[in-house]
DORO-626902 format. One record per residue (C-alpha): x, y, z; residue number from 1. Coordinates in nm, 3 decimals. Layout:
// DORO-626902
(site (X; Y; Z); NUM),
...
***
This chain:
// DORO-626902
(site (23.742; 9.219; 11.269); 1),
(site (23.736; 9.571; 11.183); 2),
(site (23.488; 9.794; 11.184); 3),
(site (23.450; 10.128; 10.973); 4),
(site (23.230; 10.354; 11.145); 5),
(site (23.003; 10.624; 10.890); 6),
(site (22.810; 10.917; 10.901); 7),
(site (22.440; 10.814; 10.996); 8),
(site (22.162; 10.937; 10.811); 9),
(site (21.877; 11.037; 11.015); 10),
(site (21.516; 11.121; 10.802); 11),
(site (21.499; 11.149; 10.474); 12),
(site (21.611; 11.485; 10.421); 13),
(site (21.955; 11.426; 10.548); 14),
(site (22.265; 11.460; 10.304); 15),
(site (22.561; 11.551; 10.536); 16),
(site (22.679; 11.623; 10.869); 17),
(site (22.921; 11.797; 11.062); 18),
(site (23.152; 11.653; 11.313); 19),
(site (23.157; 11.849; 11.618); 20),
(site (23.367; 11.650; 11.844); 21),
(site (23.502; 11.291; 11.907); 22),
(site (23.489; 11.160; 12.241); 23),
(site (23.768; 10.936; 12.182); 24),
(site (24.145; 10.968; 12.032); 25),
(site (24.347; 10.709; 11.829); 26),
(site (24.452; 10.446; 12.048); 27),
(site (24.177; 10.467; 12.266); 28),
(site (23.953; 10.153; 12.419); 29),
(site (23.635; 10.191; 12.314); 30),
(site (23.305; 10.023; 12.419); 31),
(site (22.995; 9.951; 12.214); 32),
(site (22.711; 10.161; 12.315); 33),
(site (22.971; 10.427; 12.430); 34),
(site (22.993; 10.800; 12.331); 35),
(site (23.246; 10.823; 12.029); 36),
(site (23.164; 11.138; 11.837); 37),
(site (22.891; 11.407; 11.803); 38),
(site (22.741; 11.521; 11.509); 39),
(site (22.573; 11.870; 11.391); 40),
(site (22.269; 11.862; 11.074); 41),
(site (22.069; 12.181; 10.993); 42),
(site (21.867; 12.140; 11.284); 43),
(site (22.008; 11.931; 11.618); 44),
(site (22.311; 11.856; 11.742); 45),
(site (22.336; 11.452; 11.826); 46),
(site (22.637; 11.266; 12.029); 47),
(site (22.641; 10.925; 11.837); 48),
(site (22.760; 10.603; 12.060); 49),
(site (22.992; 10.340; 11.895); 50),
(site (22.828; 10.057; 11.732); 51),
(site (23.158; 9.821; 11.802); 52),
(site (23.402; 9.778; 12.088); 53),
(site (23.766; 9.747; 12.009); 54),
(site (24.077; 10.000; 11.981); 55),
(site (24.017; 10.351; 11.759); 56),
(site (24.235; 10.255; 11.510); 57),
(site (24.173; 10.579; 11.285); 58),
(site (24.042; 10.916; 11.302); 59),
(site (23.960; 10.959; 10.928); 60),
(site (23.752; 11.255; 10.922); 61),
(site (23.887; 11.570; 11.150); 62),
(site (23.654; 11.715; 11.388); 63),
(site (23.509; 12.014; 11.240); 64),
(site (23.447; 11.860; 10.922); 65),
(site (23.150; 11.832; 10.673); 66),
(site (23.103; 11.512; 10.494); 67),
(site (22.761; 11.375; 10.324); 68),
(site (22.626; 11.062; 10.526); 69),
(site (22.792; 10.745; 10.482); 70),
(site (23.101; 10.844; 10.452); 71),
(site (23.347; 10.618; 10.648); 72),
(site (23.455; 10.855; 11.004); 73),
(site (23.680; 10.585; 11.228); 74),
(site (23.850; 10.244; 11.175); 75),
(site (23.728; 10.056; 11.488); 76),
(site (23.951; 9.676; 11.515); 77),
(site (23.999; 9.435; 11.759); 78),
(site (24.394; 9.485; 11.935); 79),
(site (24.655; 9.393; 11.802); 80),
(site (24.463; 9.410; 11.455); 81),
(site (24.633; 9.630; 11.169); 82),
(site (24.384; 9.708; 10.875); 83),
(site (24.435; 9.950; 10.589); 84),
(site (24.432; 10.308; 10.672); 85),
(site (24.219; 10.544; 10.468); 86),
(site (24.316; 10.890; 10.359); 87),
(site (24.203; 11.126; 10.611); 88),
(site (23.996; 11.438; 10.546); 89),
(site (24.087; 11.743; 10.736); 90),
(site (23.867; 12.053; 10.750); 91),
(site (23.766; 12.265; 10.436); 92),
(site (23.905; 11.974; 10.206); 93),
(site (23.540; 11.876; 10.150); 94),
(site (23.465; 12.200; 10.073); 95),
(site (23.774; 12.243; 9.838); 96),
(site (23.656; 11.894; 9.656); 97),
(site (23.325; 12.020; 9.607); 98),
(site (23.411; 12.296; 9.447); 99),
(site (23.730; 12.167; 9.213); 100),
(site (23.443; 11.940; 9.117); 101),
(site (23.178; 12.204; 9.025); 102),
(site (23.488; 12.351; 8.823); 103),
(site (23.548; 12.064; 8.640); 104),
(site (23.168; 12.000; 8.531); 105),
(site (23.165; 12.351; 8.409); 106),
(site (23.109; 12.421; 8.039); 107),
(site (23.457; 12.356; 7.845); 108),
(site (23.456; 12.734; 7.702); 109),
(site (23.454; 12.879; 8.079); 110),
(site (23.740; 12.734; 8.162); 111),
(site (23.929; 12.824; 7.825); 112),
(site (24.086; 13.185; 7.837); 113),
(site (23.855; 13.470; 7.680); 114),
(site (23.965; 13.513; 7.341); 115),
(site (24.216; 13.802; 7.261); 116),
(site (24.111; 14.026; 7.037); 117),
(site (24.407; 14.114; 6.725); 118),
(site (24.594; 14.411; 6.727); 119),
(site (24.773; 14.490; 6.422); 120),
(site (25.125; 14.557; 6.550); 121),
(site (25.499; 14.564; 6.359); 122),
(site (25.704; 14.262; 6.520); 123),
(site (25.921; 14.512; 6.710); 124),
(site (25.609; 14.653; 6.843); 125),
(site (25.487; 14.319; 6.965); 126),
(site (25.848; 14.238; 7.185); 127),
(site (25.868; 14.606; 7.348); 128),
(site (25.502; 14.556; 7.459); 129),
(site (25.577; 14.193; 7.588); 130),
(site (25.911; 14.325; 7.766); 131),
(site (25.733; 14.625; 7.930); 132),
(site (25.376; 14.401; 8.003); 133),
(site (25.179; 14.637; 7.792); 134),
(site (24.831; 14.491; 7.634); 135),
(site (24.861; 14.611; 7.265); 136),
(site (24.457; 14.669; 7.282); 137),
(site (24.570; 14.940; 7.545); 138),
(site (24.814; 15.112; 7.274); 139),
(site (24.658; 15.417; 6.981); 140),
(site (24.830; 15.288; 6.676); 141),
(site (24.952; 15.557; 6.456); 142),
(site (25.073; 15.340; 6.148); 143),
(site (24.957; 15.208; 5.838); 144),
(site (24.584; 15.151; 5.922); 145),
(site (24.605; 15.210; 6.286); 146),
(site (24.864; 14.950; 6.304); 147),
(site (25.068; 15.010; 6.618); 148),
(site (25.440; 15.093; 6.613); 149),
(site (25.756; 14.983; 6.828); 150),
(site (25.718; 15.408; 6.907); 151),
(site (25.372; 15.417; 6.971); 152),
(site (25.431; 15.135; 7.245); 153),
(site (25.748; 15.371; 7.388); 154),
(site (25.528; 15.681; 7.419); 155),
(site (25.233; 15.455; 7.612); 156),
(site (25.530; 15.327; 7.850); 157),
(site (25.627; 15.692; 7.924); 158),
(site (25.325; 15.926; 7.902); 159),
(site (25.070; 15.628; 7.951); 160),
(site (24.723; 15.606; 7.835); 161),
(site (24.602; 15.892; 7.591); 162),
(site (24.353; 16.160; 7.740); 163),
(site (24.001; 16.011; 7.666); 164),
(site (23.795; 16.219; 7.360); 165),
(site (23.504; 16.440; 7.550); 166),
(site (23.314; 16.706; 7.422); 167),
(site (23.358; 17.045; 7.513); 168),
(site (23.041; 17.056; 7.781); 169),
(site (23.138; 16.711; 7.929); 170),
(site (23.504; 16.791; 7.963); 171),
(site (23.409; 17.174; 8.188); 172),
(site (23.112; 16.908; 8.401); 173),
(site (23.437; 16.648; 8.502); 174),
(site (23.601; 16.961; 8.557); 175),
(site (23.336; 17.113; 8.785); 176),
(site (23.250; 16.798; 8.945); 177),
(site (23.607; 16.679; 9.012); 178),
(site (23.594; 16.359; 8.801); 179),
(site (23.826; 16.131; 8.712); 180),
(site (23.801; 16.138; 8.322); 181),
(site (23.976; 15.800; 8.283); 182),
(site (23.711; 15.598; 8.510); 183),
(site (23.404; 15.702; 8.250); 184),
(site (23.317; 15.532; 7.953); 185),
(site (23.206; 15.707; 7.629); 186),
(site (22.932; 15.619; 7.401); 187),
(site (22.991; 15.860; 7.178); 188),
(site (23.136; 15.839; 6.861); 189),
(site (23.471; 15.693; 6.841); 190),
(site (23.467; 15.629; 7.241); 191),
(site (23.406; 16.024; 7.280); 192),
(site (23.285; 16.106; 7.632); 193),
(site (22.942; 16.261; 7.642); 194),
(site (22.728; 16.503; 7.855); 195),
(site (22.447; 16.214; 7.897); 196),
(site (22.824; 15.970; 8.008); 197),
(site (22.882; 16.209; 8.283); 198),
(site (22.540; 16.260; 8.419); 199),
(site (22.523; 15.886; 8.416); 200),
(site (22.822; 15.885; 8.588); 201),
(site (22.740; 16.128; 8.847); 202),
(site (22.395; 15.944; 8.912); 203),
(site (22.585; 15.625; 8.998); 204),
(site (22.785; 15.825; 9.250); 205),
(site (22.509; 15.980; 9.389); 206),
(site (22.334; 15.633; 9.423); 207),
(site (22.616; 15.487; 9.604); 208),
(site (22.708; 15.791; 9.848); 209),
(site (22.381; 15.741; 9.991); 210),
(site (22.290; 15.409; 9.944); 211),
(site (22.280; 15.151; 10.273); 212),
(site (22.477; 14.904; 10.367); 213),
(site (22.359; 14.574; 10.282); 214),
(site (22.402; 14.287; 10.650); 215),
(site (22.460; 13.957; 10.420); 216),
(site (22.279; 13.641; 10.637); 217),
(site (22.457; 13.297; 10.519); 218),
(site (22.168; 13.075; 10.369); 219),
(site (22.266; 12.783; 10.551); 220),
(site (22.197; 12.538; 10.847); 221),
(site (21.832; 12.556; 10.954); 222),
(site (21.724; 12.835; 10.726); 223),
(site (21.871; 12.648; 10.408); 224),
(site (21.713; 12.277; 10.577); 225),
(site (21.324; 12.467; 10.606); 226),
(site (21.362; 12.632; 10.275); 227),
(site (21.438; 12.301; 10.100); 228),
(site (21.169; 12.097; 10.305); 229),
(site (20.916; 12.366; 10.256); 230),
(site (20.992; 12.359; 9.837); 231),
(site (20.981; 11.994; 9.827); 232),
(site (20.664; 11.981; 10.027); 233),
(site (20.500; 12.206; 9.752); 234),
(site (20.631; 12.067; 9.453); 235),
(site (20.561; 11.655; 9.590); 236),
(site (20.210; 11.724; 9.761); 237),
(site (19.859; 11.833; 9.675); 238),
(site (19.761; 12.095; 9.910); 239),
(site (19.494; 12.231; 10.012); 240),
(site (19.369; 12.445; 10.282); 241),
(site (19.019; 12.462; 10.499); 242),
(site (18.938; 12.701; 10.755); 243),
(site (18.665; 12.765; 11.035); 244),
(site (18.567; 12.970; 11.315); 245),
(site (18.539; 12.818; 11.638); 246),
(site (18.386; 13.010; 11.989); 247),
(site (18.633; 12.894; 12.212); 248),
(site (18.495; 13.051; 12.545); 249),
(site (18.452; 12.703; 12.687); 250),
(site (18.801; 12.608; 12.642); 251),
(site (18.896; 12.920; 12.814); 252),
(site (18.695; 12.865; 13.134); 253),
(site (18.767; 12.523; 13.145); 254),
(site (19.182; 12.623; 13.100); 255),
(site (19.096; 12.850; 13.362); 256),
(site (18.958; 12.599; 13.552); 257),
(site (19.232; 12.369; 13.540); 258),
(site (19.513; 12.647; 13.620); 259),
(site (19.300; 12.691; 13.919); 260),
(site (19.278; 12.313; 14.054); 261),
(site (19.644; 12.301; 14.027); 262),
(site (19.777; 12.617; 14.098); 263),
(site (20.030; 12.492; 14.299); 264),
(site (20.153; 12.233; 14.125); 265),
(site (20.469; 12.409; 14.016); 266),
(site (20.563; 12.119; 13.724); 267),
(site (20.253; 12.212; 13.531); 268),
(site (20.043; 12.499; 13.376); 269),
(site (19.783; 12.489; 13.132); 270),
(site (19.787; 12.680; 12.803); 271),
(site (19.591; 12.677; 12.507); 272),
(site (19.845; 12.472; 12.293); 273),
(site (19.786; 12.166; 12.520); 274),
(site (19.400; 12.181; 12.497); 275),
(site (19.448; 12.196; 12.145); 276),
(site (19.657; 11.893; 12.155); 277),
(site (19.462; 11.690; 12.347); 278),
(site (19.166; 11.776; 12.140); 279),
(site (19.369; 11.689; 11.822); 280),
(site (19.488; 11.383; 11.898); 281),
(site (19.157; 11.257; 12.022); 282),
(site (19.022; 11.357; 11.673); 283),
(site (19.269; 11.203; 11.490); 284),
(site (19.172; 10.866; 11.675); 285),
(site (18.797; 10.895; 11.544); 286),
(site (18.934; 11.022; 11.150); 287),
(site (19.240; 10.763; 11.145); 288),
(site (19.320; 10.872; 10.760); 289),
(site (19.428; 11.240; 10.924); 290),
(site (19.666; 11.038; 11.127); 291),
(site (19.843; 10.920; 10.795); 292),
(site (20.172; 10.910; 10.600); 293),
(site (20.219; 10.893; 10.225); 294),
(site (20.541; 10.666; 10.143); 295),
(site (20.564; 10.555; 9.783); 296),
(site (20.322; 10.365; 9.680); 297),
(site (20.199; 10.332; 10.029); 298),
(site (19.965; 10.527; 10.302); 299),
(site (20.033; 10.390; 10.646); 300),
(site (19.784; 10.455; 10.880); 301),
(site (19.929; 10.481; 11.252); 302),
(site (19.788; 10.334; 11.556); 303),
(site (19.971; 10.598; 11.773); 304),
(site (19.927; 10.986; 11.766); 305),
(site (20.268; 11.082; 11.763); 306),
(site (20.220; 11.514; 11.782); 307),
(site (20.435; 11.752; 11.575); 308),
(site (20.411; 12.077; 11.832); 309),
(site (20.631; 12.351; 11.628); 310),
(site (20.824; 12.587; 11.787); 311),
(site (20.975; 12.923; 11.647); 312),
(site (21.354; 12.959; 11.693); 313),
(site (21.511; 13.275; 11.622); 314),
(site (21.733; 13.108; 11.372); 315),
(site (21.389; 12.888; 11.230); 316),
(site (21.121; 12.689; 11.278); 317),
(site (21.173; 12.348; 11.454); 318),
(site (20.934; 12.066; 11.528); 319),
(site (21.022; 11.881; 11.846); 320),
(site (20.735; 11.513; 11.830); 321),
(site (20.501; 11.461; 12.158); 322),
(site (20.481; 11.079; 12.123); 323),
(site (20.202; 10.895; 12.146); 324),
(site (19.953; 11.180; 12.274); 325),
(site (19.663; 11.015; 12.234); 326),
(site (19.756; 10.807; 12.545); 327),
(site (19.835; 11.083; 12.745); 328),
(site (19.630; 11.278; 12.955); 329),
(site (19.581; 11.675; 12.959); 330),
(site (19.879; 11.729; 13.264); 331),
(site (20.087; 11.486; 13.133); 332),
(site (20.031; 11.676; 12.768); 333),
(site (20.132; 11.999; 12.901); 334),
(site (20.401; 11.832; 13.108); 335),
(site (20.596; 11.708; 12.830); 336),
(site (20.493; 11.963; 12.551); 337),
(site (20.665; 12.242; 12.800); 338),
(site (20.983; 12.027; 12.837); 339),
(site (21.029; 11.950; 12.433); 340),
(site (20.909; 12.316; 12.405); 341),
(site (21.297; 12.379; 12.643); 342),
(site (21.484; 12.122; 12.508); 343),
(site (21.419; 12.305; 12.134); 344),
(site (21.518; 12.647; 12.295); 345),
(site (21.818; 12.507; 12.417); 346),
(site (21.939; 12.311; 12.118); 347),
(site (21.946; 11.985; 12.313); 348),
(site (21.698; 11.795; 12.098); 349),
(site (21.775; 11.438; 12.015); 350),
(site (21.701; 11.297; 11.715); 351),
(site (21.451; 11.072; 11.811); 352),
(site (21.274; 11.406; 11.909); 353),
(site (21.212; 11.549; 11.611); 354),
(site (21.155; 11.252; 11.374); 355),
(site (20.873; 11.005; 11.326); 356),
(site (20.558; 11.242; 11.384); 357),
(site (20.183; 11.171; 11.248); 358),
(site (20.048; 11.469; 11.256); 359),
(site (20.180; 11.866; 11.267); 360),
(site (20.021; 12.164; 11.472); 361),
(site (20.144; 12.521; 11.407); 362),
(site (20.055; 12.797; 11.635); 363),
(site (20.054; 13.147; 11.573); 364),
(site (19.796; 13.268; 11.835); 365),
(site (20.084; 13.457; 12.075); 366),
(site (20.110; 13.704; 11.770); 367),
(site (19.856; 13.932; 11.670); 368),
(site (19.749; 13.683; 11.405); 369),
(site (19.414; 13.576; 11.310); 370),
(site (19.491; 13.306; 11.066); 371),
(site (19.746; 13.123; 10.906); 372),
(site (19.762; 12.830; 10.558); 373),
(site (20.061; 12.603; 10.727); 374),
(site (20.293; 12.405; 10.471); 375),
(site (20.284; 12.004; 10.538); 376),
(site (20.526; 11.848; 10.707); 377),
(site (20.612; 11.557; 10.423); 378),
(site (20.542; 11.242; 10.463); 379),
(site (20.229; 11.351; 10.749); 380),
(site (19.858; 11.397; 10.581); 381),
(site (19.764; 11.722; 10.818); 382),
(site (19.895; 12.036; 10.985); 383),
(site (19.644; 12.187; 11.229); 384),
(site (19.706; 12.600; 11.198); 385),
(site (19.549; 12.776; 11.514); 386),
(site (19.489; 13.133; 11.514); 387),
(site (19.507; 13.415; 11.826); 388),
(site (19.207; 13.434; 12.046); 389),
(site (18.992; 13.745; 12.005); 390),
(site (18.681; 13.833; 12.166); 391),
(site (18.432; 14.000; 11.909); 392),
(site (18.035; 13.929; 11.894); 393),
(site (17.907; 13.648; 11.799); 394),
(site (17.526; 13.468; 11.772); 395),
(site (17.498; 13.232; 12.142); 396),
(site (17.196; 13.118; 12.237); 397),
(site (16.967; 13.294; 11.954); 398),
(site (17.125; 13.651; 12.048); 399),
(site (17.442; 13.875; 11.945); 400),
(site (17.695; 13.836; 12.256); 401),
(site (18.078; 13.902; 12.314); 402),
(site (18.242; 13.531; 12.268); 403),
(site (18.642; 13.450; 12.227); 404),
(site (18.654; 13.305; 11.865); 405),
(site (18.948; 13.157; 11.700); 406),
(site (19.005; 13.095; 11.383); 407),
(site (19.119; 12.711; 11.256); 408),
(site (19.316; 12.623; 10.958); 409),
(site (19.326; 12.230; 10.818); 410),
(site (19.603; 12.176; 10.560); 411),
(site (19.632; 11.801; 10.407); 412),
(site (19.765; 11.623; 10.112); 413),
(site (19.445; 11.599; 9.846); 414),
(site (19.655; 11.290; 9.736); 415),
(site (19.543; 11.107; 10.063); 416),
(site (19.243; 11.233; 10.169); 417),
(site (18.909; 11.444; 10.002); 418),
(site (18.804; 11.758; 10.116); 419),
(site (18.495; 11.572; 10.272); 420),
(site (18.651; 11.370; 10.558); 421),
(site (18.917; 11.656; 10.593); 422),
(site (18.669; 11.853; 10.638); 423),
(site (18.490; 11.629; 10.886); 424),
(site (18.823; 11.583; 11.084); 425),
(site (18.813; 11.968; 11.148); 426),
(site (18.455; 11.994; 11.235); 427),
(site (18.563; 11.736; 11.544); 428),
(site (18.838; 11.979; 11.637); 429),
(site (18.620; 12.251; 11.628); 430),
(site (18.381; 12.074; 11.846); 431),
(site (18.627; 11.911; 12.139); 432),
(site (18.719; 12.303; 12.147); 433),
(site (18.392; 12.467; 12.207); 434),
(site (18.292; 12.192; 12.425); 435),
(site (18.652; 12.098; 12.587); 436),
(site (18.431; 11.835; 12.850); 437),
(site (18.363; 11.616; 12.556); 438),
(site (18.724; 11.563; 12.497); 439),
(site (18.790; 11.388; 12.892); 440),
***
């Protein structure tokens, strides 16, 4: 029987996708759980395997092709098998659709012709101007009541448009300035030009001579995908935003200390980020509604600490998920954070990477940065902001002494969870941090 293959939907926020490639032509044996096609959304890049095995009876979408998910891409059917071919979609006719349909949903008076305004003309008037494609609002009538003759359309024909009415000063400033009188509009009376039309005219030239050029950046792909997430999170969520300031000197020496054991132990080094993780998830374990997600009606609260870790991409942000961190330990952490960490760089992210996360931390401490009030990650109840590292004195021990203090940012949905046990849930970061032993 056949099968028609579609364009998957992966998370929520997923309306199209772009065919890339197809592994396989018309005609072609395919097997189930082989690579048929590959598909590009705003953020990765995914090669899909076939859900059937038979003979690719039809390409229906071309590669390079936009369509929104669940539209039908291939005819997989058993040989010898003829079913009913669909109408195929080539490249830009999605594009064209979308568009003839914006057209046609338009207001009925933009798509009727502006309305002409009358002219009052003699009949033989009227036919020279349609024979010689002359607008009769373009033609001085010298008739009756300005009514324009089958002469007055002869003379436009042959000496064209009539020298606009200036005054004296603004006809010798075009002169000066080398203007083209028939490019400014008057305001005076009857249409006259004035001095304040060419000054107003000059100004514009002026403006433009030395204005910049203007680079125009396509708001599409990732940038489009983070601006719409980022919107909906604001306008779906209650958020709200806690901060405190945590001496981190501890964490230091003990990241220090760590480098140090395994120094030569090429496949892992130690950085902040992974401390942070491993202290997050082990705090999320002891305030379980931090390590929530709001669907519908609905807060699940997950078992596993699955770790949002985002990473900045020169084209946007991306958030690649360190499953199940809360199991792993602090090598293992940096281990895998460092490879997702690549994997983003290099656009080879699957899909199962970047979906299904718990919990979101952003990181801004490699700029010079002290703080930062990070936008949720919808459906997740938390995003952990971390700010740079700075030394600068602090009370220890009863006296004023140089410490490394960083500044922590908690934002969560006030839908899920009070300020009180948010707050709580930070105060345990805070404290894994300044006393990193506690965490192991």
């Amino acid at each position: 029987m056949a099968v028609n293959i579609t364009m998957p939907k992966w998370g929520l926020t997923m309306k199209q996708g772009k065919i890339v490639k197809w592994y396989k032509s018309e005609g072609d044996t395919v097997r189930k759980g082989e690579p048929f096609f590959e598909v590009e959304t705003e953020k990765i890049t995914n090669i899909v395997e076939a859900v059937a095995g038979g003979i690719v009876f039809q390409i229906v979408v071309a590669a390079g092709t936009t369509v929104p998910v669940g539209t039908i891409l291939a005819i997989i059917a058993e040989a010898g098998e003829q079913p009913e071919r669909i109408a195929g979609i080539q490249a830009g006719e999605v594009a064209e659709a979308a568009a003839s349909a914006g057209a046609a949903q338009a207001p009925a008076a933009a798509g009727q012709p502006p309305e002409k305004k009358f002219v009052p003309a003699s009949p033989a008037a009227r036919r020279l101007a349609k024979e010689l494609g002359i607008e009769l609002t373009r033609v001085t009538g010298t008739g009756p009541g300005g009514r324009v003759t089958e002469a007055d359309v002869q003379r436009y024909h042959e000496e064209g448009p009539p020298a606009p009415k200036m005054t004296a000063l603004a006809e010798e400033m075009i002169r000066q300035a080398g203007l083209d009188s028939t490019s400014i509009e008057g305001t005076g009376e009857g249409g006259q030009i004035t001095k304040a039309d060419v000054e107003r005219t000059l100004e514009l030239k002026k403006a433009a001579a030395v204005a910049a050029p203007v680079k125009v950046i396509p708001f599409t792909g990732m940038r489009k995908s983070i601006a719409v997430n980022m919107h909906t999170s604001l306008h779906t969520t209650a958020q709200l935003t806690t901060f405190t300031e945590v001496d981190v000197t501890e964490m230091i020496r003990f990241r220090d200390a760590v480098r140090e054991e395994y120094k030569k132990d090429e496949t892992v080094r130690i950085s902040y980020n992974d401390i942070i993780i491993m202290a997050t998830s082990r705090a999320l374990k002891r305030h379980p509604l931090m390590n929530s997600t709001l669907v519908g009606e609905e807060i699940l609260l997950h078992e596993a600490v699955h770790m949002g870790i985002a990473v900045a991409l020169p084209e946007g942000l991306i958030v690649p998920v360190l499953r199940d961190a809360d199991r792993k330990g602090l090598l293992a952490i940096a281990r895998e954070a460092r490879e997702l960490a690549g994997k983003a760089r290099a656009g080879t992210l699957t899909v199962d990477e970047v979906t299904g996360g718990t919990f979101t931390i952003s990181n801004v401490s490699m700029f010079q940065v002290d703080g930062v009030t990070p936008i949720l990650k919808p459906p997740e109840t938390g995003i952990l902001g971390v700010g740079r590292v700075k030394p600068k004195p602090a009370v220890y021990n009863d006296q004023i002494a140089i410490r490394s203090m960083m500044f922590l940012s908690l934002t969560f949905d006030h839908q899920v969870v009070d300020g009180a046990p948010a707050s709580a849930f930070l105060e345990t970061v805070a404290r894994y941090l300044e006393n990193p032993y506690l965490i192991v």
